[in-house]
C-alpha positions, 0 to 999 in steps of 0.5 A: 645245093650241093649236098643230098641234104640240103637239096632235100631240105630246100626242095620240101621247103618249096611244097616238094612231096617227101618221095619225090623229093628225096629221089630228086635230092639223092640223084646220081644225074647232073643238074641238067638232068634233074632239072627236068623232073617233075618234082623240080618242076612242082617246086619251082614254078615260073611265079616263084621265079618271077617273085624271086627277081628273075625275069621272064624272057617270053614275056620279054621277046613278046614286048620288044618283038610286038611288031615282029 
């Protein structure tokens, strides 16, 4: 995810619109910025992540602090 290019190409790949997609890819702003943009937000959304092996940690806290 390094390269303008690949950026580009993965974020199409995730149902990203071309526009928007390049103008995430082509940022000049760190990761941490371009993470809270709206296309990275349309591209990777919590069930991708989730389908993806990651978990989910509100849904973790809730069931260990139920009681809480």
């Amino acid at each position: 995810w390094k390269r303008v290019r690949t950026r580009y190409r993965n974020l199409r790949g995730m149902g990203a619109p071309k526009d928007l997609a390049w103008k995430a890819a082509n940022s000049r702003r760190g990761y941490w910025f371009t993470t809270h943009t709206v296309v990275i937000n349309m591209a990777m959304t919590k069930e991708r992540l989730i389908n993806s092996g990651f978990y989910d940690l509100a849904t973790a806290y809730q069931s260990v602090h139920v009681n809480y």
